[in-house]
C-alpha positions as CSV (number, residue, x, y, z in Angstrom):
1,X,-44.6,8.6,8.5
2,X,-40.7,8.3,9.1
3,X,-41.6,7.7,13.2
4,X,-44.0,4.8,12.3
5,X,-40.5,3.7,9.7
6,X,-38.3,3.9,12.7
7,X,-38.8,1.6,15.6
8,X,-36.7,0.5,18.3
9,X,-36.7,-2.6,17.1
10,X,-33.9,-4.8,15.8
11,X,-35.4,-6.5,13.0
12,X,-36.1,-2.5,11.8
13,X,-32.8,-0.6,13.1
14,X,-30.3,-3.1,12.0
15,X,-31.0,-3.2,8.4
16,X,-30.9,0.6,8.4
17,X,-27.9,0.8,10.4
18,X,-26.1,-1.4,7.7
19,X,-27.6,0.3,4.7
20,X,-26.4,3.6,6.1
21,X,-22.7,2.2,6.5
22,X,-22.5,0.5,3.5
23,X,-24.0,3.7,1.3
24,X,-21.1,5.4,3.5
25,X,-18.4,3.1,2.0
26,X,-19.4,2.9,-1.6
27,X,-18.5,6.3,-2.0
28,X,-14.6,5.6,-0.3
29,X,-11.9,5.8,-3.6
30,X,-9.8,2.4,-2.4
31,X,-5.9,3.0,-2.4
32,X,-4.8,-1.1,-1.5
33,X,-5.7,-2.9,-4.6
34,X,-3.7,-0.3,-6.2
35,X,-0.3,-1.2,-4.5
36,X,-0.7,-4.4,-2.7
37,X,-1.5,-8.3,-3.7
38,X,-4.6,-8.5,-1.7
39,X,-5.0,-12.2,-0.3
40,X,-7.5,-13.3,2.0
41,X,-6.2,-15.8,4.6
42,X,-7.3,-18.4,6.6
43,X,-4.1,-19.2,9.0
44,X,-2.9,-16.7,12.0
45,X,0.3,-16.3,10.8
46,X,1.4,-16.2,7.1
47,X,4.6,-17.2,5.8
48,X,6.7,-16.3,3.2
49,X,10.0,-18.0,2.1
50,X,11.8,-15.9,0.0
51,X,14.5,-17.4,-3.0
52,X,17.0,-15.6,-4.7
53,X,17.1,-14.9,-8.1
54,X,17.0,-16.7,-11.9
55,X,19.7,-18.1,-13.0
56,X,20.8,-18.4,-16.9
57,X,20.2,-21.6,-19.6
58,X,22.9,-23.3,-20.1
59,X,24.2,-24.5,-23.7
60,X,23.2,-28.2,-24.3
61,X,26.5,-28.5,-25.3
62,X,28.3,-27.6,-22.0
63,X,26.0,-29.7,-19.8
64,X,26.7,-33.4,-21.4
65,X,23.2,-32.9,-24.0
66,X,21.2,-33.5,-20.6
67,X,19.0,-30.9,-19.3
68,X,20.7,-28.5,-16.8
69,X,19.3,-28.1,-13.5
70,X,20.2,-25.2,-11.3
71,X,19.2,-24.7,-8.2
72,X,18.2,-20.9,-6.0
73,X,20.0,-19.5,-3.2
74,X,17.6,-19.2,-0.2
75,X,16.9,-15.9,1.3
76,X,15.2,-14.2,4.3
77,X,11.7,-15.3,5.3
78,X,9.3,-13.2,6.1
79,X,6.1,-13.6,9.0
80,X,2.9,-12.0,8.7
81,X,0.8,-12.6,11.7
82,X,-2.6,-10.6,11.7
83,X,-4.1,-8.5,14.4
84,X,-7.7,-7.3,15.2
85,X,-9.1,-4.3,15.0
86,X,-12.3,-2.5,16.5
87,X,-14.4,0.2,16.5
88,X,-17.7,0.8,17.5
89,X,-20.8,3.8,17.6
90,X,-23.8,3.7,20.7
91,X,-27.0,4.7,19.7
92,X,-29.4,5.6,22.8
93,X,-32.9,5.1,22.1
94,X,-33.9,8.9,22.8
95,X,-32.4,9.5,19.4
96,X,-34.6,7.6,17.9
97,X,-37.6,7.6,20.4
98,X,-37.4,11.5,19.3
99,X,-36.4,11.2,15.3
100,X,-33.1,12.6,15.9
101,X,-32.0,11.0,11.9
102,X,-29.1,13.1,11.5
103,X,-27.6,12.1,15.1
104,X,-28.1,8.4,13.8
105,X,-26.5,9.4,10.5
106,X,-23.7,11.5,11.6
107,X,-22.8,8.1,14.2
108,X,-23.2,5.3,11.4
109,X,-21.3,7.6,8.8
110,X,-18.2,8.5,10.9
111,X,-18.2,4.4,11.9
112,X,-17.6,4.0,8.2
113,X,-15.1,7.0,7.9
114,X,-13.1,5.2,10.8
115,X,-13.0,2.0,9.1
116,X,-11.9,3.5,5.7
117,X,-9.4,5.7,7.6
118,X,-8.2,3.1,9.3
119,X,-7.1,1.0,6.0
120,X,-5.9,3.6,4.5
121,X,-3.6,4.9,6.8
122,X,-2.2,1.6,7.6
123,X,-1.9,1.0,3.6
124,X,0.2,4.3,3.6
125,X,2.8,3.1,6.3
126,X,5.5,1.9,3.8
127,X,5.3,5.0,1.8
128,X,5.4,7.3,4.7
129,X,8.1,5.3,7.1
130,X,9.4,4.2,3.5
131,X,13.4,5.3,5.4
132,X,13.2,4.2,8.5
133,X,13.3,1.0,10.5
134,X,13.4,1.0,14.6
135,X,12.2,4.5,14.1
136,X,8.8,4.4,12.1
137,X,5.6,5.5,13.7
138,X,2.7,4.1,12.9
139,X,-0.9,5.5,11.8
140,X,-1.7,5.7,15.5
141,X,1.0,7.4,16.8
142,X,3.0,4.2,18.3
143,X,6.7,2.9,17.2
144,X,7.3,-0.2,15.5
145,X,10.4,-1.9,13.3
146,X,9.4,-1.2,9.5
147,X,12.6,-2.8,8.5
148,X,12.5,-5.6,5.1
149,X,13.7,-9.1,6.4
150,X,17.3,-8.1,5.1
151,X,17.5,-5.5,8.6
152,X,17.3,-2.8,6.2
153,X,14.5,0.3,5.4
154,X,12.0,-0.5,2.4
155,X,14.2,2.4,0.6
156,X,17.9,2.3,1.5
157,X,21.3,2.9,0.2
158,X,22.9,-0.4,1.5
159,X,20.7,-3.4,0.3
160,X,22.6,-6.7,0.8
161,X,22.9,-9.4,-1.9
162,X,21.8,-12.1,0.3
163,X,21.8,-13.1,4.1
164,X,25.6,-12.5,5.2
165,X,26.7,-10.4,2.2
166,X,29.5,-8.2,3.5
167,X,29.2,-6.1,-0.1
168,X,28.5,-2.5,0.1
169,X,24.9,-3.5,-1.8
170,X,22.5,-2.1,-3.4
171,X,20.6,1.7,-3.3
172,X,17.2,2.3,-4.2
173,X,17.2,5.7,-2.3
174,X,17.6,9.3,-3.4
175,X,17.1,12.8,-2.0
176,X,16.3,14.6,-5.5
177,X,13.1,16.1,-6.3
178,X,11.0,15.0,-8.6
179,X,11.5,16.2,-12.5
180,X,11.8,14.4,-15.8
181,X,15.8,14.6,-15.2
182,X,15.5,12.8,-11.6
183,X,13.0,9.9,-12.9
184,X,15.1,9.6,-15.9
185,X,18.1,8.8,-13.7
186,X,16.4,6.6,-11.3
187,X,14.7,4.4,-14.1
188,X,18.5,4.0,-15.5
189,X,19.9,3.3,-11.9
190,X,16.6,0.8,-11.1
191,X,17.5,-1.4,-14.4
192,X,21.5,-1.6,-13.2
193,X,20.2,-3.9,-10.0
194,X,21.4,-7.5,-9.9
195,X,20.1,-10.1,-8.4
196,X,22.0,-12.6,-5.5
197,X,24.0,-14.3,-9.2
198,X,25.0,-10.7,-10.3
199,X,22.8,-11.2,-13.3
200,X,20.7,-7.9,-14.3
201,X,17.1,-7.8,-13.0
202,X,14.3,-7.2,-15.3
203,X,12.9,-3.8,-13.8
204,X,10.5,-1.8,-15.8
205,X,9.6,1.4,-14.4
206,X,6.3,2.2,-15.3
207,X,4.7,4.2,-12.3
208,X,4.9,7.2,-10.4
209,X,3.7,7.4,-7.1
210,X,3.4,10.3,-5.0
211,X,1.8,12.4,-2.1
212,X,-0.3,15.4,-3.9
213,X,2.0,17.7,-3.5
214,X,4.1,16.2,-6.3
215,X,1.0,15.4,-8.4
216,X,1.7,18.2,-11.1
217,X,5.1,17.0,-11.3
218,X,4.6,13.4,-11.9
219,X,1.5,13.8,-14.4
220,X,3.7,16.4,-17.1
221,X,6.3,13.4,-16.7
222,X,3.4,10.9,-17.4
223,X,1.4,13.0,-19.8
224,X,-2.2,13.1,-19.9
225,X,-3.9,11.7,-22.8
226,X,-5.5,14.2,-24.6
227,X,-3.6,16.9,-23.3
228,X,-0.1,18.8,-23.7
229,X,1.8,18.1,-26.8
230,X,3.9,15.0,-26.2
231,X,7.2,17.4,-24.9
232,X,9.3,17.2,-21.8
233,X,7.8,19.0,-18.5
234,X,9.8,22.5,-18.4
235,X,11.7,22.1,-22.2
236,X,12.7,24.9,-24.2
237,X,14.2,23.1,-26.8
238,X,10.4,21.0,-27.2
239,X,12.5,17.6,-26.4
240,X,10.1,14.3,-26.8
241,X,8.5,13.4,-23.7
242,X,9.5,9.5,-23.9
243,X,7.8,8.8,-20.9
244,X,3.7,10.1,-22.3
245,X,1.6,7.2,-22.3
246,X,3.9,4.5,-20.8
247,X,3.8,5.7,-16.7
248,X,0.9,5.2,-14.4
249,X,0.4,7.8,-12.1
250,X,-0.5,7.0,-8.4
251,X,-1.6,10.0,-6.2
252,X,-2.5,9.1,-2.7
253,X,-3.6,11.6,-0.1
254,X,-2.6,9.1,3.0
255,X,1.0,9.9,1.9
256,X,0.9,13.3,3.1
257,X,1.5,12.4,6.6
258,X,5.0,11.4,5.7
259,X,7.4,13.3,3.1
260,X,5.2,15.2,1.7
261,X,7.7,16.0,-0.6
262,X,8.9,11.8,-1.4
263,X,8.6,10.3,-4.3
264,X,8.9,6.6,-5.7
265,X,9.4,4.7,-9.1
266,X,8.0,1.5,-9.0
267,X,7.5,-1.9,-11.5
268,X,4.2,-2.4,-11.0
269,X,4.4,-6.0,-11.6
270,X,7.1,-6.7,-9.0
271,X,5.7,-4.2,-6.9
272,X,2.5,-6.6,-6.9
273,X,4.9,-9.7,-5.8
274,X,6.3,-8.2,-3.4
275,X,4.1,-6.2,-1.0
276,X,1.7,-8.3,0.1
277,X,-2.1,-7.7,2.1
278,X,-3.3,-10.3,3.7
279,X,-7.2,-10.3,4.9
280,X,-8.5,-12.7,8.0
281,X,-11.6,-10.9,8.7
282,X,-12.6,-8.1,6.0
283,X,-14.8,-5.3,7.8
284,X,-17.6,-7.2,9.7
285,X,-20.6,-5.0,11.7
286,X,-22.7,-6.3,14.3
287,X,-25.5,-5.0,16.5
288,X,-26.4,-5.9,20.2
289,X,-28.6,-4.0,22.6
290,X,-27.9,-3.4,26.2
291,X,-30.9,-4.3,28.7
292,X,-30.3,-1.9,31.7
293,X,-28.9,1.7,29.3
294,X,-31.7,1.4,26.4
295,X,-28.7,2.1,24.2
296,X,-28.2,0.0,20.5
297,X,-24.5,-0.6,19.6
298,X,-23.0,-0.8,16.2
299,X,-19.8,-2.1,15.7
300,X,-17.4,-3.7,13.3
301,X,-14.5,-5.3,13.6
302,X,-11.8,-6.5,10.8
303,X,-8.6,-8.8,11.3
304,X,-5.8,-8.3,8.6
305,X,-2.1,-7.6,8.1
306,X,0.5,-6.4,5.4
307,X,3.6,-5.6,4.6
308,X,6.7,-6.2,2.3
309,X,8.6,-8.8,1.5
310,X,11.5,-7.5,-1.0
311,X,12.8,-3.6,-2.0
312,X,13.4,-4.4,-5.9
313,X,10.4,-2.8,-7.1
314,X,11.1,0.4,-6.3
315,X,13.4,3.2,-5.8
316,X,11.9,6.1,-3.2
317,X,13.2,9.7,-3.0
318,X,13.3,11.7,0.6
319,X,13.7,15.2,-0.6
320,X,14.6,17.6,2.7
């Protein structure tokens, strides 16, 4: 029965090369939607011009009883042109000739597992090369510049204001580990941060995100509903945990390459506006059969880029 099923035959091996890829897939716990805008674009290069921060209401009073119109400093711009990407799996037609459905499986399966991978990896970069600019490797082993249009690291100790600020600037990097006395600092130093005017940014710190090896850490600072009794991680004086129930916990596994030790406080919100994925081509397979070899290929092929655009959303920690 299952050699009459399978054929060499397109209109019969396609649609059970797809179903086995996409049954593949559904499975796949997606790691982007939780850190990135996802955005899908038309144009080969995206562009983003970035603006400086609010400015404050003035008194109708102090601006002749007309309204009061200010205007925003101009910042860096950021570029975002995509690239393609490609993989494939051959199928030779003794492996189905010959009912050899696990071959076929294991092929069409680790297609799907390369795509996934792939994604994922790429949507780990920033956390992993988080520190580092010239220097960052990516998820296939080459170098590239992961520096923020300011020239600095996502997560650095000398942020500039604006383009030409001469000011020491602005940190949003650390080297503590992560416990409720560390998270409690960075939250305090995160809502110090001006924007270009000097006026205080609006942070609000309300997620953890971390490699697994910090995941026990960051969930007794978050709490678990249902579980523990509402005190402070490591408390022998049963403090109030004022953190239960207000911070989302973000556990990635595609961190681990990095840091496995790093850890970062983010406003989800700004977070949201400021790393940015944009899709040109989401995850597209195609079939074709070679004449001469007997051999069916499956491929798929996606076109995308990310990245970020602005560092005030979160503050990382590089533990040695």
């Amino acid at each position: 029965m299952v050699q009459s099923i399978l054929q060499w035959d397109s209109k019969v091996l396609e649609p059970i090369f797809r179903e086995l890829y996409s049954q593949e897939v559904k499975g796949m716990k997606d790691y982007i939607p939780d850190m990135f805008d996802v955005q899908a674009s038309t144009k080969e290069t995206e562009s983003i011009e970035m603006i400086g921060g609010e400015g404050l209401m003035e008194e109708w009073s102090h601006s002749n009883k007309r309204v009061f119109y200010s205007d925003v400093n101009e910042l860096w711009q950021k570029y975002f042109t995509h690239s393609k990407y490609s993989d494939g799996r051959e199928i030779d037609r003794d492996l189905v000739d010959f009912v050899k459905l696990t071959a076929i499986k294991d092929r069409i399966r680790s297609l799907a597992g390369s795509v996934y991978y792939t994604r994922q990896n790429m949507a780990a970069q920033w956390f992993v090369n988080g520190d580092k600019t010239t220097n960052a490797i990516d998820f296939r082993g080459r170098t590239y510049n992961a520096a923020l249009p300011d020239g600095k690291a996502l997560f650095a100790t000398d942020h500039p204001l604006a383009p030409g600020d001469t000011g020491p600037g602005q940190s949003n990097k650390g080297t503590d580990a992560l416990t409720i006395d560390s998270f409690d600092d960075t939250v305090v130093a995160m809502q110090e941060w001006t924007n270009d005017r000097g006026n205080l940014l609006p942070i609000m710190p309300d997620t953890l995100i971390v490699a697994p090896y910090n995941k026990r850490a960051a969930l007794q600072i978050a709490g678990i509903s249902g579980k523990g009794e509402g005190y402070e991680p490591g408390s022998a004086d049963h403090n109030i945990n004022i953190y239960e129930g207000d911070i989302k916990v973000i556990v990635n596994p595609f961190f681990s390459k990095g840091n496995r030790k790093a850890w970062v406080a983010a406003d989800s919100r700004r977070m949201k506006r400021a790393m940015k994925w944009f899709n040109h081509r989401l995850p597209e397979e195609g079939t074709m059969e070679d004449f001469d070899t007997e051999i069916k290929k499956f491929k798929v092929i996606m076109s995308c880029v990310h990245g970020c655009i602005d560092w005030t959303w979160g503050y990382g920690h590089f533990p040695v």
